[in-house]
Backbone as CSV, one residue per row, in Angstrom:
resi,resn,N_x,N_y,N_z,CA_x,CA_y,CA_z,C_x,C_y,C_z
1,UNK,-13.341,1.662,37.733,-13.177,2.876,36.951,-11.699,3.114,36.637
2,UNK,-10.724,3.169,37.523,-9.351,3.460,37.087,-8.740,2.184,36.495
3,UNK,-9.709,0.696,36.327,-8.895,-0.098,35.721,-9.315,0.097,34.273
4,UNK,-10.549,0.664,34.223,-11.143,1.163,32.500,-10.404,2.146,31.852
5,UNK,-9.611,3.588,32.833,-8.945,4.497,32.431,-7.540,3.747,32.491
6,UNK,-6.839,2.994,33.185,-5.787,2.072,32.369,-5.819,1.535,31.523
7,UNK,-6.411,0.793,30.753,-6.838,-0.162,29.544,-7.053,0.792,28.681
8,UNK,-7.711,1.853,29.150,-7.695,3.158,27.515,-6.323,3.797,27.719
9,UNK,-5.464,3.798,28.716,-4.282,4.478,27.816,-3.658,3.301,27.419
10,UNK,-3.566,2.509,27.625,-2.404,1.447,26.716,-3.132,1.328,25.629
11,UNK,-4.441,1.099,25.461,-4.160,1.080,23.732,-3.841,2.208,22.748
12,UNK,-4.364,3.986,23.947,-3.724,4.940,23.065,-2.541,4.988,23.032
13,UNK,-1.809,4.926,23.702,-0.430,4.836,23.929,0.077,3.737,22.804
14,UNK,-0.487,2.515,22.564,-0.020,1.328,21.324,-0.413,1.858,20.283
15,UNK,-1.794,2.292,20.299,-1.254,3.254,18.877,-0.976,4.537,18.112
16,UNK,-0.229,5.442,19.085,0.553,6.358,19.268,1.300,5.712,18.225
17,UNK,2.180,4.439,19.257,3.593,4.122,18.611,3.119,3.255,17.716
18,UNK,2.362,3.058,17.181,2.239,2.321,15.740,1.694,3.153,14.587
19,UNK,1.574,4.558,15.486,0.867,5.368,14.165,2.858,5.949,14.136
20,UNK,3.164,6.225,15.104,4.711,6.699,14.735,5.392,6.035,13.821
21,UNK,5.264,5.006,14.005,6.050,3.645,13.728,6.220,3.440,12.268
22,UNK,4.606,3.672,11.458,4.067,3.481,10.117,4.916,4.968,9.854
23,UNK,4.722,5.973,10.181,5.055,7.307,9.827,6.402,6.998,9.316
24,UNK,7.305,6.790,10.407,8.897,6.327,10.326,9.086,5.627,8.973
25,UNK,8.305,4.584,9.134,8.420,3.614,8.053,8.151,4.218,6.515
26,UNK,7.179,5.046,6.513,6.835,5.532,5.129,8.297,6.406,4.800
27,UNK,8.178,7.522,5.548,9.468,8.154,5.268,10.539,7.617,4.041
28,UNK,11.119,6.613,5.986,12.557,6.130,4.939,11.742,4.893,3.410
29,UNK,10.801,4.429,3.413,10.491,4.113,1.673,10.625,5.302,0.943
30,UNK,10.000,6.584,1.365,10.088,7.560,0.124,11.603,8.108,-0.112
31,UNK,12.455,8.372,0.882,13.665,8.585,1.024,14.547,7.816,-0.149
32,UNK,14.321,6.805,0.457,14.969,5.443,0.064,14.815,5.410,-1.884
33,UNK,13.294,5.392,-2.218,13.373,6.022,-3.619,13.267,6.674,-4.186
34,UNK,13.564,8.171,-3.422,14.044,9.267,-4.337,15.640,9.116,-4.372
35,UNK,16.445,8.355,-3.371,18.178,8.631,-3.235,18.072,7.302,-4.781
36,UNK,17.870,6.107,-4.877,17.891,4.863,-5.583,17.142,5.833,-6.947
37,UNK,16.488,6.574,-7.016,16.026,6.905,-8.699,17.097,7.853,-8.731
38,UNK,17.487,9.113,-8.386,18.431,9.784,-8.936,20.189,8.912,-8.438
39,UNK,20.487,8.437,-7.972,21.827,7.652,-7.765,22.417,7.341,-8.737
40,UNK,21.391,6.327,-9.633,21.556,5.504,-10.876,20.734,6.428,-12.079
41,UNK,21.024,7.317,-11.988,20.150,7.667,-13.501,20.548,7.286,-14.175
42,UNK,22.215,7.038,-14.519,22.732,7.195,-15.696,22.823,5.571,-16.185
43,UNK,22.124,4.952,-15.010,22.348,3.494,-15.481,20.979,3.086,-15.658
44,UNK,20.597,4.104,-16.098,18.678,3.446,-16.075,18.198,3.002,-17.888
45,UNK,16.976,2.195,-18.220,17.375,2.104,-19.579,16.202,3.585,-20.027
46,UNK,16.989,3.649,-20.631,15.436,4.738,-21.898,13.923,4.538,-21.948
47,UNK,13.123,5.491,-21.421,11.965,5.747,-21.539,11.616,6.025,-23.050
48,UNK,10.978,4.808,-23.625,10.067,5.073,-24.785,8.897,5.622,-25.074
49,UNK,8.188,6.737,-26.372,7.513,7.338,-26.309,6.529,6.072,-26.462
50,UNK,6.632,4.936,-26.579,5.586,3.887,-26.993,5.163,3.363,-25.363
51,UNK,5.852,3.400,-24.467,5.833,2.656,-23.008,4.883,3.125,-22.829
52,UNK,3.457,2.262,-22.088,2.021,2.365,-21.577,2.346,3.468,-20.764
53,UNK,2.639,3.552,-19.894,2.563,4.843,-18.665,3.164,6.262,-19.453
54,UNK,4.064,6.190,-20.833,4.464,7.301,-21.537,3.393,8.003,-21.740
55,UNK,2.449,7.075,-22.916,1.759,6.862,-23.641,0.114,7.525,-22.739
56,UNK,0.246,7.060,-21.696,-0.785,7.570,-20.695,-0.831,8.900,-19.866
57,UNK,0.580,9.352,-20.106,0.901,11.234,-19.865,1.286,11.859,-20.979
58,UNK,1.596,10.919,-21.752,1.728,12.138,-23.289,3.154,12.282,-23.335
59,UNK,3.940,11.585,-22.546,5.501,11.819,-22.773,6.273,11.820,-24.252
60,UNK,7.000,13.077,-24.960,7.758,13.285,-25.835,9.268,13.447,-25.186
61,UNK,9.783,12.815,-26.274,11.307,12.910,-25.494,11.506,14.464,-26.425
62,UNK,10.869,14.873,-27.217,11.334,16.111,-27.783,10.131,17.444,-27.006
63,UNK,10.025,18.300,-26.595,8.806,18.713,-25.820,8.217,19.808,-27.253
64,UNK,9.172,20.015,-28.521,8.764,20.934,-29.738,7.888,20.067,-30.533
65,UNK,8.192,18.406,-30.294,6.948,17.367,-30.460,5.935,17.824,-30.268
66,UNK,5.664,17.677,-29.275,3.923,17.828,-28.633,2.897,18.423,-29.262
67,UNK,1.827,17.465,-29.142,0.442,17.897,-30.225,-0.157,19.156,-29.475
68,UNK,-0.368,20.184,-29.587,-1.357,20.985,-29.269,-2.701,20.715,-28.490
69,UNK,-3.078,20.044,-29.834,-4.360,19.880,-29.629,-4.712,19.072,-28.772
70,UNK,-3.746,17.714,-28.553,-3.806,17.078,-27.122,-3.552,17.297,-25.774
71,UNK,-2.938,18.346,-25.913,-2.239,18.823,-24.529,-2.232,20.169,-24.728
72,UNK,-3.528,21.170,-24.323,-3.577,22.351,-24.557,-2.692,23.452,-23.492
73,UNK,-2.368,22.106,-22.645,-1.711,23.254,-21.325,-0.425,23.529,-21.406
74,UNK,0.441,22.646,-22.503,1.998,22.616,-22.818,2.594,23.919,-23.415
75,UNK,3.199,24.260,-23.290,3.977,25.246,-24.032,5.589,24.907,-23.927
76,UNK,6.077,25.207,-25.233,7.130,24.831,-25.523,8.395,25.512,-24.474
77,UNK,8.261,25.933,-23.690,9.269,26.369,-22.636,9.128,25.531,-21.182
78,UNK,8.226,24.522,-21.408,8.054,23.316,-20.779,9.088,22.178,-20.645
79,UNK,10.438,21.752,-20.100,10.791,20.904,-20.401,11.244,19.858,-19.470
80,UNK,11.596,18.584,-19.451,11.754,17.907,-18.203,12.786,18.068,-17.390
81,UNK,13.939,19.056,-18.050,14.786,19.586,-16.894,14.066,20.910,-16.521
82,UNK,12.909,21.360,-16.417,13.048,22.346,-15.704,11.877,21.591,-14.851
83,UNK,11.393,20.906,-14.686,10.858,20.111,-13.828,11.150,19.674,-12.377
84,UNK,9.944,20.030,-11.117,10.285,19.747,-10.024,10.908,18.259,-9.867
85,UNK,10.215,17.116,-10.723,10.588,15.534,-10.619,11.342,15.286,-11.228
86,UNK,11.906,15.925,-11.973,13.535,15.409,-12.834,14.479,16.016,-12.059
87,UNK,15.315,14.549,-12.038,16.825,15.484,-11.356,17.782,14.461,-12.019
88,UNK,19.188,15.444,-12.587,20.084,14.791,-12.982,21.477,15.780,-12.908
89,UNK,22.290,14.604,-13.156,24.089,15.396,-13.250,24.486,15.342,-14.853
90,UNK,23.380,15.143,-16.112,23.786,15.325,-17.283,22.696,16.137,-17.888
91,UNK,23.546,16.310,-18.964,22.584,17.441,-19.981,21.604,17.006,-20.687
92,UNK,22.038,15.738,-20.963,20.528,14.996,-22.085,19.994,14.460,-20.820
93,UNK,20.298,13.614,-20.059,18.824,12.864,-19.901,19.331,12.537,-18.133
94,UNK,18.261,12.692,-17.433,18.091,12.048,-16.066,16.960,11.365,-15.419
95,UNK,16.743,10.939,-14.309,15.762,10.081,-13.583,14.456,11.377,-13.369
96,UNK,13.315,10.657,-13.027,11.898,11.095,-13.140,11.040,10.150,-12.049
97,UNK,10.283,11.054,-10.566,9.632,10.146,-10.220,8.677,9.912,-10.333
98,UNK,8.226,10.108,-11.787,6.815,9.859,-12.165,6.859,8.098,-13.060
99,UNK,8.672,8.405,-13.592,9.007,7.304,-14.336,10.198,6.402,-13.752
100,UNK,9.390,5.806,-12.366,10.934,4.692,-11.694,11.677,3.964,-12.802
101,UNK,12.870,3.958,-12.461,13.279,3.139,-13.402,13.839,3.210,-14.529
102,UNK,13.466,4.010,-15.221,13.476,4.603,-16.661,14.051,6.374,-16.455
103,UNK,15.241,6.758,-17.921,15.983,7.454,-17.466,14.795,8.573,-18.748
104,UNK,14.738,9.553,-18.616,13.857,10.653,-19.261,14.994,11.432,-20.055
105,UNK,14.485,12.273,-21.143,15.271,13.122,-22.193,15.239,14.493,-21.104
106,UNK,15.861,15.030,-21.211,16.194,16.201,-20.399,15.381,17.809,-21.527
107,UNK,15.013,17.374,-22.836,14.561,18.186,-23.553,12.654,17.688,-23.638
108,UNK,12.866,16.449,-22.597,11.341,16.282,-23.368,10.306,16.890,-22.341
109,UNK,9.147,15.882,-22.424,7.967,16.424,-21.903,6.914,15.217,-21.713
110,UNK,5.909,15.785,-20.425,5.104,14.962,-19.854,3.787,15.741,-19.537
111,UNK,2.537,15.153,-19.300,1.376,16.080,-18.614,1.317,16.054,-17.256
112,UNK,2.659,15.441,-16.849,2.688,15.533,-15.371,3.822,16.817,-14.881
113,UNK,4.206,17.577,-15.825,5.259,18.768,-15.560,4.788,19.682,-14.282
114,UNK,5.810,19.618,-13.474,5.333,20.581,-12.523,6.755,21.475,-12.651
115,UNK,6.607,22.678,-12.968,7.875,24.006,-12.980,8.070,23.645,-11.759
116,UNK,9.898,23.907,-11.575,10.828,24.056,-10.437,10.567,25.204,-9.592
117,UNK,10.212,25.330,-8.327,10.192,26.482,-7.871,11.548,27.353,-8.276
């Protein structure tokens, strides 16, 4: 009996520290690319309104663009700088973590807008 209640804590105990372990690990990835998308915004290339994943949220680099009728939830006081996922140190255009990689219009717009608290 107490060699059955040894053998059950070492494996809770192993994966304690492997559920910690993964935890740790996720972290510093998300860390890691939110510091690497806003770092380099200004060296990122241009998000086109033609790019598949644009094209698949409705991204306008102008947000006075936007069809209505496709995107009934937009309103023109919508824009990607006032956005929780845009962050930048310029006036036209900064990084987006909806769009790794690619630097966003600071006037445009997406159906992924979430207002800045």
């Amino acid at each position: 009996m107490k060699e059955e209640k040894m053998k059950q804590s070492t494996i809770d105990l192993k994966r304690r520290n492997l559920l910690k372990k993964s935890l740790v690990g996720l972290t510093a990835v998300a860390a890691g690319s939110i510091i690497a998308t806003s770092a380099s915004a200004d060296e990122l290339p241009e998000l086109t309104e033609d790019d598949p994943m644009a094209i698949g949220l409705g991204y306008k680099k102008d947000t006075t663009t936007v069809d209505a009728a496709k995107q009934p939830k937009h309103t023109v006081e919508q824009r990607c700088d006032g956005c929780a996922l845009y962050t930048s140190k310029s006036a036209t255009a900064g990084a987006c973590a909806i769009f790794p990689g690619k630097q966003v219009s600071a006037s445009g717009w997406c159906s992924a807008y979430a207002k800045k608290p």
